[in-house]
C-alpha positions as CSV (number, residue, x, y, z in Angstrom):
1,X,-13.1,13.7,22.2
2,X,-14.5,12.9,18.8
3,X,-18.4,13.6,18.1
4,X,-19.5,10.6,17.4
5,X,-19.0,8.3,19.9
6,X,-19.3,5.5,17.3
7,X,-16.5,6.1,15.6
8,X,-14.5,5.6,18.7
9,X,-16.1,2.0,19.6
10,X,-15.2,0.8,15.9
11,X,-11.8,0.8,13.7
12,X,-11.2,0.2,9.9
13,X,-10.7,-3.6,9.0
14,X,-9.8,-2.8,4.8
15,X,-12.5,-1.2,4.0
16,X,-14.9,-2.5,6.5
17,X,-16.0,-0.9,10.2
18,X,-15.1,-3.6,12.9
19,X,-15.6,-3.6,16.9
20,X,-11.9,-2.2,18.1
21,X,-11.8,-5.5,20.4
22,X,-12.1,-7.4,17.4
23,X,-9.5,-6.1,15.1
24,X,-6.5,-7.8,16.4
25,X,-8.0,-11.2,16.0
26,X,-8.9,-10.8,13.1
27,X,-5.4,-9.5,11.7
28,X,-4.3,-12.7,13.4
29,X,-6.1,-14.8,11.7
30,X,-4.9,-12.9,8.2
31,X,-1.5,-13.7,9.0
32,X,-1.8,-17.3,10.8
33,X,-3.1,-18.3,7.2
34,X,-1.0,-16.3,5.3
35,X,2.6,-17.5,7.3
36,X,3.6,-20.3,5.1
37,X,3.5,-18.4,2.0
38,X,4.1,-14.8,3.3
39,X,7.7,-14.7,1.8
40,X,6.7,-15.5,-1.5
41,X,4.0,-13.5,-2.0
42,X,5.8,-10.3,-0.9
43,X,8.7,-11.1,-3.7
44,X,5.3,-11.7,-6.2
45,X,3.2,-9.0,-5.0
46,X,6.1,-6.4,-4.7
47,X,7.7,-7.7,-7.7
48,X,10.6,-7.9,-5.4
49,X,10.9,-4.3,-4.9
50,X,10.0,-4.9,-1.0
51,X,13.6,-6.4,-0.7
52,X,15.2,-3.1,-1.9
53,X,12.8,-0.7,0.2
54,X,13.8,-3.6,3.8
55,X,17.4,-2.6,2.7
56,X,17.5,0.8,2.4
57,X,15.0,0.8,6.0
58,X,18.4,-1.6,7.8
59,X,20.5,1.6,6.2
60,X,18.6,4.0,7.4
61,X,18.7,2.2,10.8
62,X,22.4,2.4,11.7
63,X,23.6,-0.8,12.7
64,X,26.2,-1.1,15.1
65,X,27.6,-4.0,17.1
66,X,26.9,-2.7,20.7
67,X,23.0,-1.7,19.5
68,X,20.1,-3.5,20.4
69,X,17.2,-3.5,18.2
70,X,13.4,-4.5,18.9
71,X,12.0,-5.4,15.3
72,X,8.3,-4.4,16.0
73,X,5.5,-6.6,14.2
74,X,8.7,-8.0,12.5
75,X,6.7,-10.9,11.2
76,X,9.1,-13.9,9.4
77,X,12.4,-11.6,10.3
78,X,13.7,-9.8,7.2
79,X,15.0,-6.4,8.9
80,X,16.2,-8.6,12.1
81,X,18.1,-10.6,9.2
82,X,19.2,-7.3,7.7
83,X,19.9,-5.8,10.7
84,X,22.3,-8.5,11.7
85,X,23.9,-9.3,8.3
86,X,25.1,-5.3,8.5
87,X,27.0,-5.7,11.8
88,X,24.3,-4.7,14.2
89,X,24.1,-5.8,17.6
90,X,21.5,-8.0,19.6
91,X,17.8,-8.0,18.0
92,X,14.4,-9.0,19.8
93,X,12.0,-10.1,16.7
94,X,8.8,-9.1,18.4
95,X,4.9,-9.6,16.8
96,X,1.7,-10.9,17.6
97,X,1.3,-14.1,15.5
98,X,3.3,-16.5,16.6
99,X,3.3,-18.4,13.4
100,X,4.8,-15.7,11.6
101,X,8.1,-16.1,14.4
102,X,8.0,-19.8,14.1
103,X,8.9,-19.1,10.3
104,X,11.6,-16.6,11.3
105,X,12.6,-19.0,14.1
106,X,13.5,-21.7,11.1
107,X,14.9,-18.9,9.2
108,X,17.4,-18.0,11.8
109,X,18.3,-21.9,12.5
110,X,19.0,-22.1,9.3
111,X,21.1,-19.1,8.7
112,X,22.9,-19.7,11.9
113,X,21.9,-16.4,13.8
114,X,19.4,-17.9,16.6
115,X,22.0,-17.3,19.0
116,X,21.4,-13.3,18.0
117,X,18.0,-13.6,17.9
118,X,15.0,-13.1,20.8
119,X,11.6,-14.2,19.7
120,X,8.9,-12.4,21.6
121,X,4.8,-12.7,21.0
122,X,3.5,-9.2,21.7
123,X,1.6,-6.8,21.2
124,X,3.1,-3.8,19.9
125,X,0.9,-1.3,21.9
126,X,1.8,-3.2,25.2
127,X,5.3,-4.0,24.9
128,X,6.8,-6.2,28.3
129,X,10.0,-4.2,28.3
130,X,11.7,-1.7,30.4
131,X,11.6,2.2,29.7
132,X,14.8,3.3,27.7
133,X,16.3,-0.2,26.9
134,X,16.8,-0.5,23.4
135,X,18.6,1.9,21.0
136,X,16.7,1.0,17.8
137,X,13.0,0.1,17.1
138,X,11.8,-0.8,13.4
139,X,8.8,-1.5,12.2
140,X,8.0,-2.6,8.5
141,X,4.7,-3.0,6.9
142,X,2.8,-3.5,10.4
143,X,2.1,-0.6,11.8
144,X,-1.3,0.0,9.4
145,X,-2.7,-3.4,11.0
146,X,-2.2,-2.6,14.7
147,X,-5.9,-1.1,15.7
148,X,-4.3,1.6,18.0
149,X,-1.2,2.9,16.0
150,X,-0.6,6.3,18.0
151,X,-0.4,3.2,21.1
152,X,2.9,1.6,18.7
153,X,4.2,5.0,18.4
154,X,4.2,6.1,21.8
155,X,5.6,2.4,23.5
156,X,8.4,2.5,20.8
157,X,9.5,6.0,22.1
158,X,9.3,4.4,26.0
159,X,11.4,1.5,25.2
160,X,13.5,3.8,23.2
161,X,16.8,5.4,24.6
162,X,17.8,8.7,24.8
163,X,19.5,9.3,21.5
164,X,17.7,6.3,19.7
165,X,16.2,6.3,16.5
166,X,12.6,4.8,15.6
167,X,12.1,3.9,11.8
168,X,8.8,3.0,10.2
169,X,8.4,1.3,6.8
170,X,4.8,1.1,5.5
171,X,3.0,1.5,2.5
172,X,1.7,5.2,1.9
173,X,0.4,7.0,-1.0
174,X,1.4,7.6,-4.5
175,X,3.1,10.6,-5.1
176,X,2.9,10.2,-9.1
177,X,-0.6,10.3,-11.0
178,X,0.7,8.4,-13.8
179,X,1.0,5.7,-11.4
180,X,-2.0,5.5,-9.8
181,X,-4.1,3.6,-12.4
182,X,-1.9,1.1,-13.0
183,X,-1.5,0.9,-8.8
184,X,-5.0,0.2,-8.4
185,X,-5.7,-2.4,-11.1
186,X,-2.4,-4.7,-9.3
187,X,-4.0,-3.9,-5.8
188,X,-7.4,-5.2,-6.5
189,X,-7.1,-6.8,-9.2
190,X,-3.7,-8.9,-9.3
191,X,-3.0,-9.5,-5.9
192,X,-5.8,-11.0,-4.7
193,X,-5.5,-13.6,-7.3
194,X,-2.3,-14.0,-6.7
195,X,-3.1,-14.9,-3.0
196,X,-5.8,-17.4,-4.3
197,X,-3.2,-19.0,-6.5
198,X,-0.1,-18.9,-4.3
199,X,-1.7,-18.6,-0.5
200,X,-4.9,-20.3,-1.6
201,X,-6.5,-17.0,0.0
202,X,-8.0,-14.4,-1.4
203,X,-9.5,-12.5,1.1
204,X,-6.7,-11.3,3.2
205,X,-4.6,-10.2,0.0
206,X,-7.9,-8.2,-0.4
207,X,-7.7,-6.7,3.1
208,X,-4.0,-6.1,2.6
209,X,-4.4,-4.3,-0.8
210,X,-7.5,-2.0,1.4
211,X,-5.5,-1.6,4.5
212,X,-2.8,0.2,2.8
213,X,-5.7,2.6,1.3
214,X,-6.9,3.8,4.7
215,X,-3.5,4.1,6.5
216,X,-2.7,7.5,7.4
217,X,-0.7,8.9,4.1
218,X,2.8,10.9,4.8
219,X,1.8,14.0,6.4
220,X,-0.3,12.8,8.6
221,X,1.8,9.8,9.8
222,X,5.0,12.1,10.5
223,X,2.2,14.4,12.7
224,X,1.1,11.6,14.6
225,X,5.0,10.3,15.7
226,X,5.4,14.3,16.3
227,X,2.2,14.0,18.9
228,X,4.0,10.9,20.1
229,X,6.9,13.1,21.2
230,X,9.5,11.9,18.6
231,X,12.1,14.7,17.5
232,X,13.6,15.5,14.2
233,X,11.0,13.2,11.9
234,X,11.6,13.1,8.6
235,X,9.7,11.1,5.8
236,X,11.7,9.4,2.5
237,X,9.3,8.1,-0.4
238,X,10.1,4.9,-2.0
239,X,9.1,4.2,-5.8
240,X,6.8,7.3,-6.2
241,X,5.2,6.9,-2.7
242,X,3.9,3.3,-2.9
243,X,6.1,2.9,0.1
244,X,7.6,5.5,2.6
245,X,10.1,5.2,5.1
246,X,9.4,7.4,8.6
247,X,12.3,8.4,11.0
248,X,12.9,10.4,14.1
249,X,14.6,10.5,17.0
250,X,14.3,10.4,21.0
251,X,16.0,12.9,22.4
């Protein structure tokens, strides 16, 4: 039990302290106005690196016709997409913002994979599904805004099963001092305009650019999925550490 009862009552929001019963609504809110443009802006802010890092995650993933994946905070549907496009089987494309699905919902009209597809609004640290029921569980670039990550970690072993493999894409830190500098300046400087310009908001490219800051960095996010009672976890840095893939297994 931590020392400072405080600490427990509150939770990081960017850089800011917030209630921990406020958090998700307010990461709602981020993405309910960022939705519309959230595709674009990951090609501009990533420089379209983020495409490359979602393929090599689908890789790392396994796909097979006969697997089921649950795509975790899986947002407008890029590694369900992926996922599918390799040959893998069924995918529920879970998160908490249902605007975000609506977007993948068009997406997968469009590109003729609804029938493939199940859209669920959850929360990834209550997930509505069956111990042991799905043989793959992804998450990209949403586990730092869930307010109780070791929660995530230990619903996607229970839906996992036996043999499954859990993969985690998220931001983490840079492994390169050269690049740090340079990091910074496109983090708090760049972005944000760029999500006044494209998004017409500022403020949650701001609280993306400090959430990646104060999410647990390699070591200590492989610990916690250990804790979890994942087996086998091993960690794979993308472009110097601005990104970092996270795998293990349920055995």
């Amino acid at each position: 039990m931590s020392d400072n009862p405080v600490s427990e009552q509150t939770t990081d929001f960017g850089f800011r302290r917030v209630p921990r019963a406020e958090k998700a609504s307010l990461v709602r809110a981020v993405f309910d106005s960022v939705a519309p443009r959230y595709d674009l802006m990951n090609d501009l802010m990533s420089l379209g690196v983020h495409r490359v890092w979602k393929r090599i995650l689908v890789t790392a993933l396994d796909p097979r016709p006969r697997d089921m994946l649950l795509d975790l905070a899986g947002g407008t549907g890029d590694i369900s997409f992926g996922w599918l496009s390799y040959g893998g089987g069924p995918v529920v494309l879970s998160d908490v913002n249902a605007s975000m699905l609506t977007v993948a919902r068009d997406r997968a009209i469009r590109n003729a994979t609804i029938g493939a597809l199940s859209l669920l609004v959850t929360n990834a640290e209550r997930l509505p599904l069956q111990a042991r029921s799905v043989d793959r569980v992804s998450i990209a670039f949403g586990l730092r805004n869930c307010t109780d990550q070791e929660a995530v970690l230990h619903e996607a072993r229970r839906v996992l099963k036996p043999g499954g493999r859990f993969c985690c894409l998220e931001f983490s830190r840079v492994q390169v001092a050269a690049l740090m500098p340079l990091y910074d300046a496109w983090s708090f400087r760049i972005l944000p305009r760029l999500g006044r310009m494209v998004a017409r908001d500022e403020s949650s490219y701001r609280y993306l650019a400090e959430s990646i800051r104060t999410f647990p960095d390699q070591a200590r996010l492989a610990a916690m999925m250990r804790k979890a009672g994942f087996a086998r976890v091993s960690v794979r840095n993308l472009s110097g550490g601005i990104a970092a893939i996270h795998a293990a297994w349920r055995v």
